[in-house]
C-alpha positions as a printed NumPy array, in Angstrom:
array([[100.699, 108.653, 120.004],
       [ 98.761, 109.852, 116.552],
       [ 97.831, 106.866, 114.397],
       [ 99.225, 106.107, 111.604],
       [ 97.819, 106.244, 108.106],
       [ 96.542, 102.91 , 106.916],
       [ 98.163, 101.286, 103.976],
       [ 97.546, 102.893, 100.456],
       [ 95.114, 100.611,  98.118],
       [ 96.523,  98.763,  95.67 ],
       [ 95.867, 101.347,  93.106],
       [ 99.546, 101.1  ,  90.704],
       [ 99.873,  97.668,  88.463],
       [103.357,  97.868,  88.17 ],
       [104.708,  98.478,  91.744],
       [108.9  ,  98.607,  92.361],
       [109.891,  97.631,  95.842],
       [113.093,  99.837,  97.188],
       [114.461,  97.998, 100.389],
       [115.805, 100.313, 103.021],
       [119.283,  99.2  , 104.696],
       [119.292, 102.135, 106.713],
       [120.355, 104.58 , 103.904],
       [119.019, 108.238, 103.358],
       [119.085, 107.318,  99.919],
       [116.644, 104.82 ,  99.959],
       [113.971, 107.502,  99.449],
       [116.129, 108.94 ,  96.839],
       [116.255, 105.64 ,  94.893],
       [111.838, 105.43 ,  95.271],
       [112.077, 109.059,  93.715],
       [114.715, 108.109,  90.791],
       [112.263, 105.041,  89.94 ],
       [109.105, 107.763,  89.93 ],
       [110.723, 110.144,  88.009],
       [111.114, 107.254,  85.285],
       [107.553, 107.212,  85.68 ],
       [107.407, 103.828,  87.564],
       [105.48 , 103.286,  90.855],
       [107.406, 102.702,  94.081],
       [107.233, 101.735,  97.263],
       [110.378, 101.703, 100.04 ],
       [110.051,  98.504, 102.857],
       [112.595,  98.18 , 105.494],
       [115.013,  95.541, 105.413],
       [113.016,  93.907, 108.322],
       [110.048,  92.785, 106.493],
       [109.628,  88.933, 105.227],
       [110.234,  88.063, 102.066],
       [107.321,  86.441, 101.7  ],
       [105.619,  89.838, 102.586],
       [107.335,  91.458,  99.949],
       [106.553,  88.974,  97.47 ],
       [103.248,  89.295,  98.436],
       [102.687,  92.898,  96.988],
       [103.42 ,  91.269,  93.293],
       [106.009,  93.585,  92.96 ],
       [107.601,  93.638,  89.395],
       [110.949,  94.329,  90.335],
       [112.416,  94.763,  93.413],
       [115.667,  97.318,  94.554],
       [118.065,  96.973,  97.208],
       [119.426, 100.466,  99.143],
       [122.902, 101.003, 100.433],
       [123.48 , 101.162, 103.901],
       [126.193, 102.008, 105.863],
       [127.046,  98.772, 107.603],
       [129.53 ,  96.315, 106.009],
       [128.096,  92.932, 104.946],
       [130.34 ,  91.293, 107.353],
       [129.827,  93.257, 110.484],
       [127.843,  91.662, 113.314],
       [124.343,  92.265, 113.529],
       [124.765,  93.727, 109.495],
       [121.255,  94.14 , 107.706],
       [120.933,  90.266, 105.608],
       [117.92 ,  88.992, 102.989],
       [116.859,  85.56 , 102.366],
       [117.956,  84.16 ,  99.405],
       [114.415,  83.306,  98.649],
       [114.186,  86.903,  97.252],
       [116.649,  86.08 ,  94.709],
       [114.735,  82.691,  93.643],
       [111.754,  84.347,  93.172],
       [111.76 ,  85.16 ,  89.691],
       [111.419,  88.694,  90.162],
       [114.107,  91.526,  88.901],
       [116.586,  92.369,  91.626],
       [118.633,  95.594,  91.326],
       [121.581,  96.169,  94.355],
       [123.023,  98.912,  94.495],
       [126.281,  99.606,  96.949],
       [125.599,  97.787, 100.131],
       [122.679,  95.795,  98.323],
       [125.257,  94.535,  95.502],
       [127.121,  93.115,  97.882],
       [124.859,  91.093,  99.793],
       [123.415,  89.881,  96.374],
       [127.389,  89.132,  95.942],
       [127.928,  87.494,  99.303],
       [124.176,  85.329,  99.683],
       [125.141,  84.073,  96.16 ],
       [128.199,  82.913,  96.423],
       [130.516,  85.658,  95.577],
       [133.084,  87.658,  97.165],
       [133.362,  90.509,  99.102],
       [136.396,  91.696, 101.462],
       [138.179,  94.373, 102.913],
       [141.108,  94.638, 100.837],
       [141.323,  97.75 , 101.499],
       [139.666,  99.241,  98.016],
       [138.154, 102.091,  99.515],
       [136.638, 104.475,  97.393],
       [134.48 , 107.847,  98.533],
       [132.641, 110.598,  96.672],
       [133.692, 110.823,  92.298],
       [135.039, 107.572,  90.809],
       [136.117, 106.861,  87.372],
       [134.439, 103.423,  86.2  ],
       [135.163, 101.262,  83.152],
       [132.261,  99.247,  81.329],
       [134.051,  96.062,  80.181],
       [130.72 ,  95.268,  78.515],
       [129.199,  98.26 ,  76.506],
       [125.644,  96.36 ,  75.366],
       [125.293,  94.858,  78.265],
       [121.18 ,  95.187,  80.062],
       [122.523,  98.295,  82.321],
       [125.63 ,  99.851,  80.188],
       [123.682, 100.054,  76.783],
       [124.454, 103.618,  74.859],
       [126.66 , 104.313,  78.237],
       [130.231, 105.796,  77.52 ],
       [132.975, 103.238,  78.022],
       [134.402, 105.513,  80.821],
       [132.518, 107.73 ,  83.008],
       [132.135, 108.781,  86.598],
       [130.09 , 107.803,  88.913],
       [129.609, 108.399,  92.987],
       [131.475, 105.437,  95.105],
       [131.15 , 105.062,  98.96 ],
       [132.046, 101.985, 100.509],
       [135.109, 100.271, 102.139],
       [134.657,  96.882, 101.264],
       [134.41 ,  95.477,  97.963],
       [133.25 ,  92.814,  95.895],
       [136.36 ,  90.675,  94.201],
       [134.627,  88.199,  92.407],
       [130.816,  87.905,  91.399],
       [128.801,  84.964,  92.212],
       [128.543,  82.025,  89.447],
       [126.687,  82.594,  86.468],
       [126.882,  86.669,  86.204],
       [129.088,  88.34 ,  84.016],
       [131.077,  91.288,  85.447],
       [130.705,  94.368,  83.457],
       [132.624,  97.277,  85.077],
       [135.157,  97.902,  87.538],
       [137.154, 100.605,  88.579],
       [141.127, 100.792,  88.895],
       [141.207,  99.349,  92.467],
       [137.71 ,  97.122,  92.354],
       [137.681,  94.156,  89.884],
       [133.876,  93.688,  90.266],
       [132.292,  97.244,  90.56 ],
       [129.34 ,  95.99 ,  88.275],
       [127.847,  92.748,  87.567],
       [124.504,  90.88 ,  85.688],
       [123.148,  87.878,  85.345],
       [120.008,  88.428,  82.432],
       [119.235,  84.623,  82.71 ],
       [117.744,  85.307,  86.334],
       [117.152,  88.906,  85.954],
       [120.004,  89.849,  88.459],
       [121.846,  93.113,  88.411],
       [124.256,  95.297,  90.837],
       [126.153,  97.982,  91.05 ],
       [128.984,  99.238,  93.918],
       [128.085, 102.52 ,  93.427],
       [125.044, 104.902,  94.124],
       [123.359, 105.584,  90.103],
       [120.71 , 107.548,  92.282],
       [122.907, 110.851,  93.253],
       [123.547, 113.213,  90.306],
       [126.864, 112.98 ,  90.638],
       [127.054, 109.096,  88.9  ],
       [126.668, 111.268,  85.293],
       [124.688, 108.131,  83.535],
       [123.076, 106.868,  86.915],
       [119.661, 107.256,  85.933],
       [120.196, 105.799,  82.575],
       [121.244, 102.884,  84.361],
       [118.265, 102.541,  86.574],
       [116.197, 103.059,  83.534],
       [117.381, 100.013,  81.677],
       [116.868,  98.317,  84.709],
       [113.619,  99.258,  85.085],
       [113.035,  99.114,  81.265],
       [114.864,  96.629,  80.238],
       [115.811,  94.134,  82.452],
       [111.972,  93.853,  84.312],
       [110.454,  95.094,  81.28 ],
       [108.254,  97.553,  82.883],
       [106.466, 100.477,  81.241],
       [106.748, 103.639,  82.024],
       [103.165, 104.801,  82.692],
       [103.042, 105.991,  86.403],
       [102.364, 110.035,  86.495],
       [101.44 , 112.481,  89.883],
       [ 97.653, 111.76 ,  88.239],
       [ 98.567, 108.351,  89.911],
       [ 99.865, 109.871,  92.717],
       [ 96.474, 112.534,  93.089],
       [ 94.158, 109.169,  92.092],
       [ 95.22 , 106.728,  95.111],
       [ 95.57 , 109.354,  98.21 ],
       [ 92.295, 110.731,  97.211],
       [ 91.366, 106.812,  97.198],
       [ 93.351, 106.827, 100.581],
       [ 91.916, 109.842, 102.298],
       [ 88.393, 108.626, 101.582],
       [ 89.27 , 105.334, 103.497],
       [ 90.741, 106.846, 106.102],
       [ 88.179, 109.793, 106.863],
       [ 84.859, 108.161, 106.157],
       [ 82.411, 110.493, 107.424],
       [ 83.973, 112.212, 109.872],
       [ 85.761, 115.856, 109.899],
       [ 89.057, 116.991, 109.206],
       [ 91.043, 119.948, 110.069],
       [ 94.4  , 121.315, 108.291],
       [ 96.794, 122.656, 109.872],
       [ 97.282, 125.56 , 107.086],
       [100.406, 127.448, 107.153],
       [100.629, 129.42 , 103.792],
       [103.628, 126.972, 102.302],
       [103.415, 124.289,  99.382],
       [103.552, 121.41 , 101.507],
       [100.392, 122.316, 103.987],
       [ 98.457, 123.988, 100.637],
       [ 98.759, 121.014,  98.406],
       [ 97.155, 118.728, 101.112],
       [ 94.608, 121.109, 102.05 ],
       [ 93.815, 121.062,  98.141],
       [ 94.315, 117.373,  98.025],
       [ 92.292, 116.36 , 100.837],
       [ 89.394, 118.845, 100.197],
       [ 89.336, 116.884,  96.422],
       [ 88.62 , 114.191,  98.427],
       [ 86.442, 114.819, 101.568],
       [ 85.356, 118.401, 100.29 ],
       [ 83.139, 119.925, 103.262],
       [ 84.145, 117.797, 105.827],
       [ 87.563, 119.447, 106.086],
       [ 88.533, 122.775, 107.686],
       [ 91.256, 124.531, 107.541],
       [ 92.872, 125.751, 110.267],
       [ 95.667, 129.127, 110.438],
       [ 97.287, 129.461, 113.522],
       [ 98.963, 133.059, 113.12 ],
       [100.853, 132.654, 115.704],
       [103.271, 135.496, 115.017],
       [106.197, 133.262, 113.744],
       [105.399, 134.389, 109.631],
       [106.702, 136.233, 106.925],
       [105.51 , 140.001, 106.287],
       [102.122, 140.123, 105.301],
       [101.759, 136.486, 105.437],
       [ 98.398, 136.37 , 106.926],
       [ 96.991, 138.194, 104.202],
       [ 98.294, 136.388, 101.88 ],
       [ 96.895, 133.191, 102.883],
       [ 93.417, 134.61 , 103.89 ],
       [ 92.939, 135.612,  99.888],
       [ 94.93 , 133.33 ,  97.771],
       [ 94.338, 130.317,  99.337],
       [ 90.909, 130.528,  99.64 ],
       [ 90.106, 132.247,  96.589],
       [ 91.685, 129.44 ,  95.096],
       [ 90.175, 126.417,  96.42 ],
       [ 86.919, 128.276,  97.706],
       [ 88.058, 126.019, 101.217],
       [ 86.458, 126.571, 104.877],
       [ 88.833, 128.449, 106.559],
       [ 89.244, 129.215, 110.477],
       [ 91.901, 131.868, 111.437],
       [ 93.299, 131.651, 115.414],
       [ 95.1  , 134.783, 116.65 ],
       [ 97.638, 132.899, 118.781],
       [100.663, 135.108, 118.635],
       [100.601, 136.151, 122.407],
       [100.108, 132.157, 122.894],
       [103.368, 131.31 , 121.369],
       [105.373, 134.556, 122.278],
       [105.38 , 133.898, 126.051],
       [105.46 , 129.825, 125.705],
       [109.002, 130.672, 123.372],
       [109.798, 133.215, 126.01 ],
       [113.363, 133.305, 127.92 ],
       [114.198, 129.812, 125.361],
       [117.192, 129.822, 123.229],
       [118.295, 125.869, 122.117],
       [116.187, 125.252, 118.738],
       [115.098, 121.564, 119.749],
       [113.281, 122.723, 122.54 ],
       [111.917, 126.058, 120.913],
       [110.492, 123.579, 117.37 ],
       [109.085, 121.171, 120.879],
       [107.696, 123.99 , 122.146],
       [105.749, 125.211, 118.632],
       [105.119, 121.772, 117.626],
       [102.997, 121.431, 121.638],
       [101.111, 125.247, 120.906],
       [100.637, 124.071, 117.45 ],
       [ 98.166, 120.743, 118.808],
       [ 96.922, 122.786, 121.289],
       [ 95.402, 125.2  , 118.942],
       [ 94.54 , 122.93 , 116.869],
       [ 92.664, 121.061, 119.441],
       [ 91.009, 124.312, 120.781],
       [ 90.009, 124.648, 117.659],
       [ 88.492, 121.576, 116.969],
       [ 86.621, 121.642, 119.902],
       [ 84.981, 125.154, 118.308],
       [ 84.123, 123.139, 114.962],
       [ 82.125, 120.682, 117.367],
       [ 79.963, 123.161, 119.197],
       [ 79.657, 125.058, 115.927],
       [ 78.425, 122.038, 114.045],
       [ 76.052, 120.953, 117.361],
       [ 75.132, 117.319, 118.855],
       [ 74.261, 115.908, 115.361],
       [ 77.745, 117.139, 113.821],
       [ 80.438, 114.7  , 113.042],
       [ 83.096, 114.063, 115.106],
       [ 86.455, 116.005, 114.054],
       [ 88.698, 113.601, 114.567],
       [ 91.699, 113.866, 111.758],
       [ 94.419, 116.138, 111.564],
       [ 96.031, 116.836, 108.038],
       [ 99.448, 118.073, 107.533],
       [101.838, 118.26 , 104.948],
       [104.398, 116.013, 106.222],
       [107.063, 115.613, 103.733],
       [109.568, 112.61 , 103.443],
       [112.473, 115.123, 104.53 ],
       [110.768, 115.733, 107.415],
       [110.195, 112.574, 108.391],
       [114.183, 111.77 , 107.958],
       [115.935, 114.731, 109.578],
       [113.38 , 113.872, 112.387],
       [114.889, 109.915, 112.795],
       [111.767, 108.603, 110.969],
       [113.461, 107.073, 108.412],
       [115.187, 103.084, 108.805],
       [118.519, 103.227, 110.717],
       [118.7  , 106.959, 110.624],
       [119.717, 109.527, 113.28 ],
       [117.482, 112.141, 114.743],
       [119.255, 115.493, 113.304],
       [116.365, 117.995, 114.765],
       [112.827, 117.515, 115.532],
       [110.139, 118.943, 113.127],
       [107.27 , 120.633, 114.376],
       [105.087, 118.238, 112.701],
       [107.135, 114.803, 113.293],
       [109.583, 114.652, 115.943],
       [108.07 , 117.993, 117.88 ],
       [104.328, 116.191, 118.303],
       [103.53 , 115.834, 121.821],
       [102.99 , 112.111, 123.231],
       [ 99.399, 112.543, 124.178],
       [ 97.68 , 114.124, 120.788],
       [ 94.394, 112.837, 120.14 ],
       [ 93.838, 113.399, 116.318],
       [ 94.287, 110.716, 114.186],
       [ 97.336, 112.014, 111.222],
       [ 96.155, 112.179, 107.782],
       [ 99.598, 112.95 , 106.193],
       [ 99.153, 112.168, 102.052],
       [102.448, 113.73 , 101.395],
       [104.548, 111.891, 104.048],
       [106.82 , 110.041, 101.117],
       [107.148, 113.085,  98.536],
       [109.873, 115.069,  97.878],
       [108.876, 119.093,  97.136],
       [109.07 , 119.038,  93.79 ],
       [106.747, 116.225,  93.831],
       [104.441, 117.825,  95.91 ],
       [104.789, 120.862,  93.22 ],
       [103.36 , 118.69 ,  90.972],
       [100.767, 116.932,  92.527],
       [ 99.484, 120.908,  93.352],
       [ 99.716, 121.354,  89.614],
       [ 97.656, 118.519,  88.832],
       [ 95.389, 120.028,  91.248],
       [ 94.888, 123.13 ,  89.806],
       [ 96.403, 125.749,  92.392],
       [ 97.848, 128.571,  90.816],
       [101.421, 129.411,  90.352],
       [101.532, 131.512,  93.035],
       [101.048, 129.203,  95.966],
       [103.098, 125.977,  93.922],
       [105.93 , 127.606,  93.935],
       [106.534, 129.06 ,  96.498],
       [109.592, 128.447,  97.808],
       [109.98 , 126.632, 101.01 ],
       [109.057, 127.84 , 104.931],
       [109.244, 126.478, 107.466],
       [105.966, 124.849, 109.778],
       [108.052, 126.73 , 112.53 ],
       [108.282, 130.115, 110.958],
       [110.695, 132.499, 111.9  ],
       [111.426, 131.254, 115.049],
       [113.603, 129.057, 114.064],
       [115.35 , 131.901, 112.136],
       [116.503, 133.718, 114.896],
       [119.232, 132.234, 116.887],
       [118.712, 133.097, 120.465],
       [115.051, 133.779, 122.298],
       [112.287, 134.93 , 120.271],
       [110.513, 137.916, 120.94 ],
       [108.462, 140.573, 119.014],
       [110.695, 143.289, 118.825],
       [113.665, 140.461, 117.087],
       [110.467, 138.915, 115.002],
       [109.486, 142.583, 113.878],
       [113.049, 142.978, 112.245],
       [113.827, 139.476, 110.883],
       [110.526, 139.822, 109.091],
       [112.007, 143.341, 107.605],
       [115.215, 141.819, 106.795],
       [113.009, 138.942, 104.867],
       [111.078, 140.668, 102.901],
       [113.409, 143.076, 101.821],
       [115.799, 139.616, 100.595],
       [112.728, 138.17 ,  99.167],
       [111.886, 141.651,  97.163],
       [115.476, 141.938,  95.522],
       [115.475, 138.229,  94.373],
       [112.228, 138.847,  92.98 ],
       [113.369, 142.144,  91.279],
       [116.48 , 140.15 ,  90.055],
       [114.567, 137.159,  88.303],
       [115.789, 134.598,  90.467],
       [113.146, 133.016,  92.309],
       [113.427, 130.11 ,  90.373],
       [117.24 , 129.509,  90.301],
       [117.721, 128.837,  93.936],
       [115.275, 126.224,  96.163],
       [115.012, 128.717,  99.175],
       [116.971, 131.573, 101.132],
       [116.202, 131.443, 104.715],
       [117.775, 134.975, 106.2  ],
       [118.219, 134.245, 109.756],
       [118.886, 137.026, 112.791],
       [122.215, 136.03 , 115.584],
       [120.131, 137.48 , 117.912],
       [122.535, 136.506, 120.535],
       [125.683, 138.376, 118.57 ],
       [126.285, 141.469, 118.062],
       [129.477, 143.493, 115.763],
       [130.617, 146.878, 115.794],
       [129.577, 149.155, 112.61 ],
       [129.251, 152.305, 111.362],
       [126.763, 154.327, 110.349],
       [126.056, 158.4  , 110.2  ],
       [129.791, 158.863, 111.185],
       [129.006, 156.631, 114.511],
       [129.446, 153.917, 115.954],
       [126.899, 150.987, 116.164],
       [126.546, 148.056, 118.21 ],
       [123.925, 146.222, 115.623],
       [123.02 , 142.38 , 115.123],
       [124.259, 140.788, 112.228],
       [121.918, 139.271, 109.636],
       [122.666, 135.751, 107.634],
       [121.531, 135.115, 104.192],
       [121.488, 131.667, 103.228],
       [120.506, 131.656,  99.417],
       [120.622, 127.236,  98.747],
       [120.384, 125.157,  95.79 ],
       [118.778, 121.903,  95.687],
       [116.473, 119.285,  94.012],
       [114.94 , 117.277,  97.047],
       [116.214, 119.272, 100.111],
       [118.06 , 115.908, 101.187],
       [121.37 , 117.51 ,  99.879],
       [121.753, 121.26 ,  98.747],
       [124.538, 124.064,  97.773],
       [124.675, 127.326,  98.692],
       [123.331, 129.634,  95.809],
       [126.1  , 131.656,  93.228],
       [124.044, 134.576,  93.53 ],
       [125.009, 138.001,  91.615],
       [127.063, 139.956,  93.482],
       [125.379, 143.16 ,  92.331],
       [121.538, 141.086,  93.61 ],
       [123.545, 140.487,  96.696],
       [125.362, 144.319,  97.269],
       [121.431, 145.266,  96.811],
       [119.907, 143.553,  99.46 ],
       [122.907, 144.174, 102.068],
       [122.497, 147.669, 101.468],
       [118.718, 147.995, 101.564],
       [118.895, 146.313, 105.12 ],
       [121.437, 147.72 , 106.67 ],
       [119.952, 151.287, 106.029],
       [116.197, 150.344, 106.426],
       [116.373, 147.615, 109.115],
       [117.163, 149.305, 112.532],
       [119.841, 147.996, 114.946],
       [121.292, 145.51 , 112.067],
       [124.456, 147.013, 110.843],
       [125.728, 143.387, 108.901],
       [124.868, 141.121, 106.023],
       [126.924, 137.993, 105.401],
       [126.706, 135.456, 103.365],
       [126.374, 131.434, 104.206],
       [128.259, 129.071, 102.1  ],
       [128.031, 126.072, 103.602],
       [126.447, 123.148, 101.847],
       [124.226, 120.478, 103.075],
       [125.58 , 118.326, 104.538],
       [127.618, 119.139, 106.617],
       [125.287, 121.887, 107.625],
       [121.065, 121.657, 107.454],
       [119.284, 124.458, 104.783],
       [118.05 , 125.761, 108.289],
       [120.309, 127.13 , 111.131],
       [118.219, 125.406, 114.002]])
């Protein structure tokens, strides 16, 4: 199995624990307490107190999680973590362990409350509530609830069926919360977190993406030493920012590698070949390995085993072309033994990376490696979020052009089409693509919608007609999303006249597709991409 990345040096003074109880959100809640410019860290729920406490961290938050407190084998914490001296935050399933390990309440009475709740602060200018409306909404999900707080905090919210939906105890630097102030949809949530952050640990907000740029460069460096490193260079964000990142720090020693493997956008290649590397002036090695990929895809339809399949070819090449870089550099070159890739924290969750969380589909670079890879993984963006990763390129220097970008794929386009890839099905997705791409460029809109995959049912077909005759054409899907993270998203409002454009544009240029329609779905329950 690859190795994983070592620990990242103690480079931030003022470090924020975020214990995972199995929640997605627990990356959420790390990127909340980053956004108020405050360095954080996630742990699982596993880990020792005492090795928590050993990381000095100045405050420390606990996750939600879907188990109830009471269940067997439930998610606990010492109470040690609560002697400690150090700020304590629960939120949702972590308020009511705080609740329950000091002495408090929590039962099913049957108080269940899901999605938008109205909540009343009983205590206006109290730590969290300060300058917070009276009443105001936040996002609730839990069944049991808390009923009466542990001795010594005051209680300073509730809703209409929980008595206790907030409590504090400023004495010990104590504070909780039922619901989740980390989603949007809780309308003061970060405000909250703030004046925890702020006010009740007293921290400063000082932590920027220079921070972020500053310790993996310190991290890379580590890991690398002397040896080489290749990057797996795909022509999205993610893979350019750590090329760019990495090359800051091991500049000469890395390659990058482009697999065109026939799975891109139109005129992707090119596109990569110039901007990229007239931007960071990086060593660049393209591999032709479209035939490669076409017949290992061939006669396979399910997606898991087609992003498998891609994730295999994509090691393969790599490690065909790493053993090229060897002979090139001769017996006194160094060994190229790291692999970077821009693995982000979605990634790394869809694929059952994260604590407690289900497997929802394998990426190519996570849950599609095979078992017996030999690089090492040099992965500096493993716990950012895109827009993160945005940033860090724009503290790097890369232009516009390549930071934002909106989101592809590591897989490309065959995970677009729904059914077997092959050339002739690539061929007109890519048409389709760049024709959607073209009108939402036209129309300004770029920036007002995260991504919009257009995917090809290669498997369905519809009747249609066209030059007063029938047709027997595939249908093409635009899905035109919304989102801040890519953990949640909403499918796009677009303009109906942006939308009438690019229906009729491919349905008269794009041969055998004789249907546009439009996805609404939202995320969840469905992913941004089909497969």
């Amino acid at each position: 199995m690859p190795a994983a990345p070592p620990a990242a040096p103690d480079i931030a003074t003022d470090v924020v624990l975020v214990v995972d109880f199995g929640a997605q959100y627990a990356q959420l809640i790390a990127r909340r307490v980053r956004e108020a410019r405050v360095y954080s860290e996630i742990v699982p729920s596993t880990m020792p107190v005492a090795e928590m406490l050993a990381k000095n961290p100045r405050a420390i938050i606990l996750s939600g999680g879907p188990s109830s407190v009471y269940a067997e084998g439930a998610p606990s914490l010492d109470r040690a973590i609560f002697e400690a001296g150090v700020p304590v935050f629960g939120m949702c399933y972590g308020f009511q362990l705080m609740a329950t390990t000091l002495g408090g309440t929590v039962d099913d009475n049957g108080a269940r409350e899901y999605g938008r709740t109205p909540l009343t602060v009983s205590k206006a200018g109290s730590t969290l509530f300060e300058g917070t409306p009276t009443e105001q909404s936040v996002w609730m999900s839990h069944g049991d609830a808390c009923s009466a707080a542990p001795e010594g905090f005051t209680v300073t919210a509730s809703t209409d069926v929980v008595p206790v939906a907030a409590f504090e105890n400023d004495e010990k630097k104590l504070y909780g919360v039922q619901y989740h102030p980390e989603v949007l949809h809780s309308t003061h949530g970060q405000q909250v977190l703030e004046h925890f952050l702020y006010r009740g640990a007293g921290i400063e907000p000082t932590w920027t993406t220079t921070n972020v740029v500053e310790e993996q460069i310190a991290l890379i460096r580590e890991q690398v030493g002397t040896k080489r490193a290749i990057c797996g260079l795909s022509g999205g964000v993610d893979s350019a920012v750590a090329a760019a990142l990495v090359q800051k720090a091991i500049g000469s020693q890395l390659t990058c590698v482009y697999v065109d493997h026939g799975l891109m956008r139109k005129d992707e290649t090119e596109q990569v070949e110039k901007d990229f590397v007239a931007a960071t002036g990086v060593q660049l090695k393209v591999v032709d390995a479209e035939e490669r990929f076409l017949n290992a895809l061939a006669g396979v339809s399910d997606p898991e085993q087609k992003r498998k399949i891609i994730g295999r070819e994509f090691i393969r090449v790599f490690e065909q072309a790493q053993a090229e870089l060897v002979a090139e550099a001769g017996a006194a070159g160094e060994d190229v033994a790291f692999l970077v890739q821009g693995t982000l924290y979605p990634d790394v969750v869809e694929s059952g990376g994260g604590t407690g969380t289900a497997n929802i589909k394998s990426h190519h670079n996570v849950g599609g490696l095979p078992d017996d890879i030999e690089f090492q993984l040099v992965e500096p963006l493993r716990q950012l979020f895109k827009d993160e990763v945005r940033m860090v390129g724009q503290e790097l220097g890369l232009p516009e052009e390549i930071v934002q970008r909106q989101p592809f794929p590591g897989p490309g386009l065959g995970i677009r089409i729904v059914g077997e890839v092959t050339k002739e099905r690539l061929d007109l997705l890519r048409e389709a693509d760049a024709i959607a791409r073209e009108e939402l460029t036209a129309a300004g809109l770029d920036r007002d919608i995260w991504q919009c995959p257009v995917v090809l049912l290669a498997d369905v077909r519809s009747v249609g007609v066209q030059g007063d005759g029938r047709t027997y054409g595939h249908p093409i899907v635009l899905r035109p999303v919304s989102s801040e993270d890519a953990m949640t998203a909403d499918w796009s409002r677009l303009p109906y006249e942006t939308l009438a454009k690019i229906s009729t544009r491919i349905t008269n240029e794009v041969a055998d597709v004789n249907r546009v329609v439009l996805d609404v779905t939202s995320k969840p329950p469905g992913t941004i991409e089909w497969e």
